[in-house]
N, CA, C and O of each residue as an XYZ file, in Angstrom:
588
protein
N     -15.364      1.779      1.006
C     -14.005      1.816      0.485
C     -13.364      3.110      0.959
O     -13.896      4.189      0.696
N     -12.124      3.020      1.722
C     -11.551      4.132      1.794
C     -10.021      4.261      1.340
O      -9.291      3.314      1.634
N      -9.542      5.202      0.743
C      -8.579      5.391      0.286
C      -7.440      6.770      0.381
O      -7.512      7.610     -0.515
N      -6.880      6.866      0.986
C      -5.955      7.905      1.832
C      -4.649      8.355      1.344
O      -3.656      7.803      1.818
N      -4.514      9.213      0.524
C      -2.608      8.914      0.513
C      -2.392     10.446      1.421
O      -2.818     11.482      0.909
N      -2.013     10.467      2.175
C      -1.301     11.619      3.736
C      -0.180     11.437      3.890
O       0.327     10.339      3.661
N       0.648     12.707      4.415
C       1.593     12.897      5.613
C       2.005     12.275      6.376
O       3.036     11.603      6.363
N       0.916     12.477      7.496
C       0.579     12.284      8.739
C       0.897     10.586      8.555
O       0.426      9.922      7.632
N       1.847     10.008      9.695
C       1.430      8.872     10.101
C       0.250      8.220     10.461
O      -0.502      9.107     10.864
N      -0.326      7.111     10.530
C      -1.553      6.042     10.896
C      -0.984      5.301     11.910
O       0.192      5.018     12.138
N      -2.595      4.881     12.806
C      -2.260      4.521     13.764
C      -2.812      2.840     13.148
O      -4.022      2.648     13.031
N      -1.752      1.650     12.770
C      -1.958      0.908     12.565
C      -3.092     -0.324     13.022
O      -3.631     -1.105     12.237
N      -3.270     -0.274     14.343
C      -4.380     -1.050     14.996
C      -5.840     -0.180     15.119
O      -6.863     -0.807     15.395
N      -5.889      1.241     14.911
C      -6.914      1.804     14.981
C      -7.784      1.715     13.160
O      -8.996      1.863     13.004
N      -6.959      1.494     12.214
C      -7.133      1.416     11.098
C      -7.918      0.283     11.011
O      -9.052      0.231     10.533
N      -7.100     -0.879     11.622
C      -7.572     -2.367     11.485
C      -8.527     -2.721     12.315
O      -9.288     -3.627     11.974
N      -8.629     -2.293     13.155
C     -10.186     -2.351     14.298
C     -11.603     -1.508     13.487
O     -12.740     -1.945     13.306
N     -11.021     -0.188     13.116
C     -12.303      0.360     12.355
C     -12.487     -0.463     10.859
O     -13.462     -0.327     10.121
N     -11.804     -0.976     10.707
C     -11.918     -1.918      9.164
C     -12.921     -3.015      9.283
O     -13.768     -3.545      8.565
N     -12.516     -3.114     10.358
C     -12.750     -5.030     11.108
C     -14.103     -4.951     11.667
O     -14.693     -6.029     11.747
N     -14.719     -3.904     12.069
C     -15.738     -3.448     12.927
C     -17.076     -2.937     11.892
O     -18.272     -3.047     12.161
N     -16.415     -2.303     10.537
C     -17.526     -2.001     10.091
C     -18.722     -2.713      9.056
O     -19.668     -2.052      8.626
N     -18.545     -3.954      8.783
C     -19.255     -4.835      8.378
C     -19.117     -6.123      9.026
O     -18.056     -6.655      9.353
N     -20.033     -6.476      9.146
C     -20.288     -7.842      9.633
C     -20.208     -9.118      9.063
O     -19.963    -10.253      9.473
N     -20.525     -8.528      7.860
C     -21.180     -9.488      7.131
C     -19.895    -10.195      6.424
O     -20.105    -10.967      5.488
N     -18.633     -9.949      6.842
C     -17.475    -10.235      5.901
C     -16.811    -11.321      7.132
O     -16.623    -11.017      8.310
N     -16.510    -12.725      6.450
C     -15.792    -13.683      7.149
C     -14.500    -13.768      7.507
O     -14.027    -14.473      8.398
N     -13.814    -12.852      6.615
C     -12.260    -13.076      6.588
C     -12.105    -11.199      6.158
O     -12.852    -10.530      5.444
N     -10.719    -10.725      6.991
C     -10.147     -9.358      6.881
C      -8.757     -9.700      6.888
O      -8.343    -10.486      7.739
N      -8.085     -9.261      6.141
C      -6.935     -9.601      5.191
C      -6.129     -8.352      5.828
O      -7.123     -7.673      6.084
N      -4.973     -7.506      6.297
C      -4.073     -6.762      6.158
C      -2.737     -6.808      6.223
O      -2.122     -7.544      6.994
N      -2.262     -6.082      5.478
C      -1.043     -5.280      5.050
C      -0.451     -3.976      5.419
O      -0.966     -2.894      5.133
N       0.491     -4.108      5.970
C       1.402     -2.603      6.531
C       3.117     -2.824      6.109
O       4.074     -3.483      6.518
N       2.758     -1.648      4.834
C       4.476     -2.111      4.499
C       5.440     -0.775      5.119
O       4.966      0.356      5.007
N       6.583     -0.930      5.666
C       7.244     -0.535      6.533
C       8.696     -0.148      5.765
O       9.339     -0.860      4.994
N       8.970      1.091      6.190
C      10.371      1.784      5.178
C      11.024      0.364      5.451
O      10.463     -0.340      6.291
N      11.930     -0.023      4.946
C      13.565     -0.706      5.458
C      14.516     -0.014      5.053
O      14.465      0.681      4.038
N      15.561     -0.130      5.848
C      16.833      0.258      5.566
C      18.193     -0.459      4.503
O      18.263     -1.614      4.085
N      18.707      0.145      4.385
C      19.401     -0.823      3.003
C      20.383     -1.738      3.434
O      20.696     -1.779      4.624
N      20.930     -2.516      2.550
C      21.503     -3.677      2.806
C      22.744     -2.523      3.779
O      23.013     -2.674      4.970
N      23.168     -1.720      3.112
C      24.620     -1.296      3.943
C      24.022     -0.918      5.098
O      24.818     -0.800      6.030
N      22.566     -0.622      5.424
C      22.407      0.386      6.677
C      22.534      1.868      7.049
O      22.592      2.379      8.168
N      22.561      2.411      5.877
C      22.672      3.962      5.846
C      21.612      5.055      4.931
O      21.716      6.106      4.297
N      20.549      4.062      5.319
C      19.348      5.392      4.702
C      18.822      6.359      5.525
O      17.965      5.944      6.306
N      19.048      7.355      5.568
C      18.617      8.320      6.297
C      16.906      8.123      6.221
O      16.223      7.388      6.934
N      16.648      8.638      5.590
C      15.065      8.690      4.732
C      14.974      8.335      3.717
O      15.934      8.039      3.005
N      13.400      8.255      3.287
C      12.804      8.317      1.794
C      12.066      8.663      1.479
O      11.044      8.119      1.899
N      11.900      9.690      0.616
C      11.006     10.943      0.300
C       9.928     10.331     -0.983
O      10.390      9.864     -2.024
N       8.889     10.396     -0.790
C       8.053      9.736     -1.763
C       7.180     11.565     -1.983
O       6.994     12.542     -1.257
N       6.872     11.178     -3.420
C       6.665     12.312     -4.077
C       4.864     11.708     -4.740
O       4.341     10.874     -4.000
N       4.358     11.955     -5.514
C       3.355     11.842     -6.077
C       2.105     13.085     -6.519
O       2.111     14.255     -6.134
N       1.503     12.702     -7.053
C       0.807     14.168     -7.623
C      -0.752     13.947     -7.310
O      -1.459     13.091     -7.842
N      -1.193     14.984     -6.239
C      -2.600     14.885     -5.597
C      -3.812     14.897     -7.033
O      -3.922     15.444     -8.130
N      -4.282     14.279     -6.489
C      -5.643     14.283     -7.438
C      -5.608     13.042     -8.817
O      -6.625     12.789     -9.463
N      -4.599     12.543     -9.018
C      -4.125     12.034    -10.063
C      -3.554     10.538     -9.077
O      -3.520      9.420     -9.590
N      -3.177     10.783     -7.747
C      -2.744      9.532     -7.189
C      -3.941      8.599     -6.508
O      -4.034      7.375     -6.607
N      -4.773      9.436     -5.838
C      -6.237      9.174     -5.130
C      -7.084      8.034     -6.686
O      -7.196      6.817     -6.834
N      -7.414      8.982     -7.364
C      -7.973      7.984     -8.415
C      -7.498      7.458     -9.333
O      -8.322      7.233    -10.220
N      -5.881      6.945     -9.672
C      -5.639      5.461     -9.901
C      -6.049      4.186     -8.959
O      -6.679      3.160     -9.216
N      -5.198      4.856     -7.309
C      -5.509      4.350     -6.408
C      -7.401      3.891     -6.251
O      -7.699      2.706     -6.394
N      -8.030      4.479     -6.088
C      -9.821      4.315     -6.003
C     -10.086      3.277     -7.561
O     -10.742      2.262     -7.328
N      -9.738      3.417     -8.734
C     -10.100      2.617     -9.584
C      -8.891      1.455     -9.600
O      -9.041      0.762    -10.607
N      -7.790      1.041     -8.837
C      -7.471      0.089     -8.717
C      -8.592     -1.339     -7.550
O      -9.026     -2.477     -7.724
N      -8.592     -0.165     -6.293
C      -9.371     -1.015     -5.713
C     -11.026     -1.263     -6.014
O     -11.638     -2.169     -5.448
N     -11.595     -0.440     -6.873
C     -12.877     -0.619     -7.641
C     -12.477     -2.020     -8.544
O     -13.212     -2.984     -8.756
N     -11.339     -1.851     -8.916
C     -10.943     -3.201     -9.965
C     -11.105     -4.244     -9.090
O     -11.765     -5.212     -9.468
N     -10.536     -4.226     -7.782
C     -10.227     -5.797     -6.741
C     -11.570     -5.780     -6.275
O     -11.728     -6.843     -5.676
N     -12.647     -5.092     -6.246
C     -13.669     -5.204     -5.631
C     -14.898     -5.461     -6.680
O     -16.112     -5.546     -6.495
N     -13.980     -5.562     -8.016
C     -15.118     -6.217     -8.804
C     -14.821     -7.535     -9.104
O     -15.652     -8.404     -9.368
N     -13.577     -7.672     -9.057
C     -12.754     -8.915     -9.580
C     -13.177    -10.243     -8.521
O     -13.358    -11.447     -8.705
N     -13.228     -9.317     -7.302
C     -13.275    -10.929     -6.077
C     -14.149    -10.392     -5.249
O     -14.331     -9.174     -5.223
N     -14.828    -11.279     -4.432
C     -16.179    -10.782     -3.986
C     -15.464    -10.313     -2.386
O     -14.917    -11.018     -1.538
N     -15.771     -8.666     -2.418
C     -15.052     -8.071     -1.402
C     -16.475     -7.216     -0.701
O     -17.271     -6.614     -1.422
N     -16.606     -7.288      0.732
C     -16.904     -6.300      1.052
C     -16.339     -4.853      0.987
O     -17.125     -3.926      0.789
N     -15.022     -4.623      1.143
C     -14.593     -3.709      1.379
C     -13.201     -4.032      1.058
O     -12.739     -5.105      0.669
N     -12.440     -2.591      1.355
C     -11.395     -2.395      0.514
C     -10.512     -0.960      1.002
O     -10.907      0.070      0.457
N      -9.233     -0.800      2.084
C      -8.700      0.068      2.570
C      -7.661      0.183      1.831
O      -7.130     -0.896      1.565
N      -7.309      0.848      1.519
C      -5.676      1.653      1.073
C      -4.975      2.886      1.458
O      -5.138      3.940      0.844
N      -4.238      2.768      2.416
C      -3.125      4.104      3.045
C      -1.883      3.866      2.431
O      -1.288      2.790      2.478
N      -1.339      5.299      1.617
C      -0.407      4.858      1.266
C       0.378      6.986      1.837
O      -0.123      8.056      1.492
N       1.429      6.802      2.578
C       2.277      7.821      2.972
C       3.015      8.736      1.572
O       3.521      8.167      0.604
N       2.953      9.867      1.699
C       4.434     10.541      1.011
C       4.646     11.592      2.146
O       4.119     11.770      3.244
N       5.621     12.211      1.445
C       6.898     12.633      2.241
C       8.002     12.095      2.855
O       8.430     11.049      2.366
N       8.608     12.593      3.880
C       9.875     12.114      4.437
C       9.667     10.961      5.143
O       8.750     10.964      5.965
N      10.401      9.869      4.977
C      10.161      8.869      6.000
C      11.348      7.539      6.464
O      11.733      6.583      5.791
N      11.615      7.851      7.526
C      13.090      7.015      8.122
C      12.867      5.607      7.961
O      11.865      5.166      7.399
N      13.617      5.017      8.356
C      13.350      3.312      8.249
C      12.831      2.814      9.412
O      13.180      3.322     10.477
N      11.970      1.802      9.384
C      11.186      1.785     10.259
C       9.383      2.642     10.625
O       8.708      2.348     11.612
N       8.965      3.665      9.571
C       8.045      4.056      9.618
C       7.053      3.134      8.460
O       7.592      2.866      7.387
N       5.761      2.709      8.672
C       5.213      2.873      8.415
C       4.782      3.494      7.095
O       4.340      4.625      7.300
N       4.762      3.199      6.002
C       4.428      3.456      4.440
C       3.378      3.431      3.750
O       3.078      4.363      3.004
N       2.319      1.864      3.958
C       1.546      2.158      3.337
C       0.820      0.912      4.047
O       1.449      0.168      4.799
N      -0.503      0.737      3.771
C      -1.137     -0.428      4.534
C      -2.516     -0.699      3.483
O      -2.840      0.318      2.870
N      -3.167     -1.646      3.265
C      -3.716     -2.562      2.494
C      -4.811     -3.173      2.933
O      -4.315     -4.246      3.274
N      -5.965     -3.261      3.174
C      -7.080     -4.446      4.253
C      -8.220     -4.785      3.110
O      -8.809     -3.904      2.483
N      -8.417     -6.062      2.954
C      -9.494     -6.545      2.445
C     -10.180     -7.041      3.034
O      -9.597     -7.730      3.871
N     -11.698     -7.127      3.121
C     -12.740     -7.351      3.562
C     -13.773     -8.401      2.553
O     -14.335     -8.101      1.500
N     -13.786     -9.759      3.322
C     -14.856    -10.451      2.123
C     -15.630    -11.612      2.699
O     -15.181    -11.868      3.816
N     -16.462    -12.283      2.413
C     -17.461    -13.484      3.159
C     -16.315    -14.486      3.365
O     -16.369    -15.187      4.375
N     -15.200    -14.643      2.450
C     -14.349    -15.682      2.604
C     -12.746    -15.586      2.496
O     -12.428    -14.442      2.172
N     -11.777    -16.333      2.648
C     -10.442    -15.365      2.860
C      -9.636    -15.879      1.915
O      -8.423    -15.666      1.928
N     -10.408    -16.819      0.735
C      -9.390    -16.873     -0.328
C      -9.456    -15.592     -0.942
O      -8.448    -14.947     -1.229
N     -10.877    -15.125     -1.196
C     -10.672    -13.826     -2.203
C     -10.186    -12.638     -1.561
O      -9.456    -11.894     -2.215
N     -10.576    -12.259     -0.002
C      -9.233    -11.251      0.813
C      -8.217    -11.411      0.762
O      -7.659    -10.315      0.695
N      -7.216    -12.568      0.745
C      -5.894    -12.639      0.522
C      -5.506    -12.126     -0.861
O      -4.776    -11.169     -1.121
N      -6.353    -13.233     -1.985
C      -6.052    -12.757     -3.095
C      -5.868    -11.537     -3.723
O      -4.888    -11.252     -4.411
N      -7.180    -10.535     -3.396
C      -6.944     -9.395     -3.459
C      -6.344     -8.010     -2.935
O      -6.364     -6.862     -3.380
N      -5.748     -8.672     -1.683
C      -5.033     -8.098     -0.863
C      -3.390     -7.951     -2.012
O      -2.701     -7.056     -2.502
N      -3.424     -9.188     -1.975
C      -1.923     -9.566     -2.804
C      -2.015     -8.353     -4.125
O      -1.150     -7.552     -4.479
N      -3.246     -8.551     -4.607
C      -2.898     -8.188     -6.145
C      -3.054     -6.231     -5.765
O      -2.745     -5.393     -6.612
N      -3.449     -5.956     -4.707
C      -3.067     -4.596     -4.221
C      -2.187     -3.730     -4.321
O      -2.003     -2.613     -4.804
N      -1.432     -4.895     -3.463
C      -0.162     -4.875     -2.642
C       0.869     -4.932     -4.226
O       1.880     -4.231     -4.268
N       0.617     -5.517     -5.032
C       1.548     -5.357     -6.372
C       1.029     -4.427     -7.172
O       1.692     -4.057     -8.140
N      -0.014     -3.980     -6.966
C      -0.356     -2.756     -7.695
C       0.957     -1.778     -7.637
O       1.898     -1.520     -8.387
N       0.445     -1.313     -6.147
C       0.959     -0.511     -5.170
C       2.542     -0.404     -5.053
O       3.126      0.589     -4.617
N       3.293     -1.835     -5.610
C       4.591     -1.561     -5.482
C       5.188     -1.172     -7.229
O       6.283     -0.660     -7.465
N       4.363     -1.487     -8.073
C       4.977     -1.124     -9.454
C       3.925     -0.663    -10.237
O       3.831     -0.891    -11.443
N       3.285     -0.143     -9.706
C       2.113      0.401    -10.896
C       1.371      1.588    -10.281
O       0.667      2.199    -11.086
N       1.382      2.111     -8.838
C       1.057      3.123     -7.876
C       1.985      4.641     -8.558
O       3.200      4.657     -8.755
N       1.078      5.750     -8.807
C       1.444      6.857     -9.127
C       2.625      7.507     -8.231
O       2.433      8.710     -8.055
N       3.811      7.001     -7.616
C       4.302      7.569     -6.540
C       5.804      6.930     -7.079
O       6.130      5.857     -7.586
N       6.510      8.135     -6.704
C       8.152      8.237     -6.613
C       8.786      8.228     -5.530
O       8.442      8.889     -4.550
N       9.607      7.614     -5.567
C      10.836      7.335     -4.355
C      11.823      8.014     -4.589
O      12.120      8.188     -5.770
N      12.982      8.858     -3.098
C      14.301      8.763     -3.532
C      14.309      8.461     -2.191
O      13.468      8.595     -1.301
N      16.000      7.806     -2.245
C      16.316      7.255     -0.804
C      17.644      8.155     -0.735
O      18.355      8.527     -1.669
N      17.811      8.466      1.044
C      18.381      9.431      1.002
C      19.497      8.883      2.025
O      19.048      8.382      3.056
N      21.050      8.918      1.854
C      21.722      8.658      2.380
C      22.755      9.833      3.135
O      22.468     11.028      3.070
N      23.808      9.413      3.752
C      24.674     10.503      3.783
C      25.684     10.900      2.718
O      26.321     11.954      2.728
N      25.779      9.726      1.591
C      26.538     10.032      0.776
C      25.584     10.595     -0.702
O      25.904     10.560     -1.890
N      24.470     11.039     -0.111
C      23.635     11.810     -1.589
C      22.188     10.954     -1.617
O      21.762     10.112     -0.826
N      21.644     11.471     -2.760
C      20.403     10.604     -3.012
C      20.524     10.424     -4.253
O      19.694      9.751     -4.863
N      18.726      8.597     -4.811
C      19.045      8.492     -5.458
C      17.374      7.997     -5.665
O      16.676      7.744     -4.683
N      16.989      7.926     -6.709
C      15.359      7.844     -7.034
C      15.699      6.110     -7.321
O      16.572      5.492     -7.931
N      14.554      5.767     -6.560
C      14.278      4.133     -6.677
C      13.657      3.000     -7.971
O      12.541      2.491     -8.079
N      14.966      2.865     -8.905
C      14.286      2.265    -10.219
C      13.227      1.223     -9.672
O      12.941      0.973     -8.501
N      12.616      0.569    -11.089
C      11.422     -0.106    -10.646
C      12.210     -1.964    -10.562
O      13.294     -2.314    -11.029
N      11.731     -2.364    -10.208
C      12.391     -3.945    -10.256
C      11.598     -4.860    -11.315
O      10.394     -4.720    -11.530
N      12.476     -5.884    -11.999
C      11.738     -6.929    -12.866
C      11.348     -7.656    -11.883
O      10.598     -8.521    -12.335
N      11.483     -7.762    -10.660
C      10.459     -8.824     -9.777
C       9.319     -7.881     -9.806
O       8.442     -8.380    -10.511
N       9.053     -7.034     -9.462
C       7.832     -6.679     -8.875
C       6.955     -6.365    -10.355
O       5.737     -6.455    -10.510
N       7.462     -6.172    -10.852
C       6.837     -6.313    -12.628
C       6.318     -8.201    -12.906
O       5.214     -8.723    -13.066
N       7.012     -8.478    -12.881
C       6.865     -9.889    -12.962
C       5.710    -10.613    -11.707
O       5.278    -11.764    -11.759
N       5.386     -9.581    -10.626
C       4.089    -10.313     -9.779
C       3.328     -9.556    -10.391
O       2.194     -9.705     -9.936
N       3.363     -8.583    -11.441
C       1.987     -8.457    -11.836
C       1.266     -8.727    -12.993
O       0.232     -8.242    -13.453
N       2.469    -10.114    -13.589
C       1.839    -11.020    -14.423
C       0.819    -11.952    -14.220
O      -0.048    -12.164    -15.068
N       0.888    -12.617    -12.962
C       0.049    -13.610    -12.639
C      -1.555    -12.684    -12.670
O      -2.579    -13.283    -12.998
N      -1.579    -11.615    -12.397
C      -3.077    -11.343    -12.177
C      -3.614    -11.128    -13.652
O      -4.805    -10.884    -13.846
């Protein structure tokens, strides 16, 4: 299991090749790379994601300890970025590893909704006309009923 929150950009196919490469024994590899977007008007400069070291790593590590008890996973990647980041970069990325690819998808998914409403990390999006911190949405609350 590895789990990363950095700076530094990832090199998306080098992530997924060393994921993909290090067990064998797993039938199906599941990933996810979620990517800034820009807003409906088209004027986000950046988005500054904030979070607090030591406190973000292990929600993050006992979320995916949760998906890796819940569904039979080999393995279990999570990169997730803070700091500054334009539209179009690269944010955060997701890979499950398992003998079969209902339970990689599945747990890929229920990650991936962790990660968007329940992940220790703050947003503001930054325009030319000011900034503004990113409330949470009743959709993304609402995908993390089904689990």
């Amino acid at each position: 299991m590895k789990i990363a929150v950095q700076e530094e950009a990832f090199d998306l196919g080098a992530e997924a090749n060393a994921f993909a490469e290090a067990d064998t024994a797993n039938g199906a590899i599941v990933t996810f790379t979620g990517v800034v977007r820009d807003l409906a008007q088209g004027d986000l400069d950046v988005i500054e994601i904030e979070h607090y070291p030591g406190m973000t790593e292990k929600a993050l590590t006992k979320i995916a300890t949760e998906a890796k008890e819940r569904w039979s996973l080999g393995d279990v990647l999570v990169i997730h970025r803070h700091g500054r980041l334009a539209p179009g970069d690269r944010i955060m990325m997701v890979a499950t590893a398992a003998p079969h690819r209902k339970d990689a998808f599945e747990a890929a998914e229920y990650l991936m909704d962790y990660l968007k409403s329940r992940a220790p990390f703050w947003k503001k999006e930054i325009t030319g006309l000011g900034a503004d911190w990113v409330a949470a949405k009743d959709a993304d609350e609402d995908a993390l009923k089904r689990w």
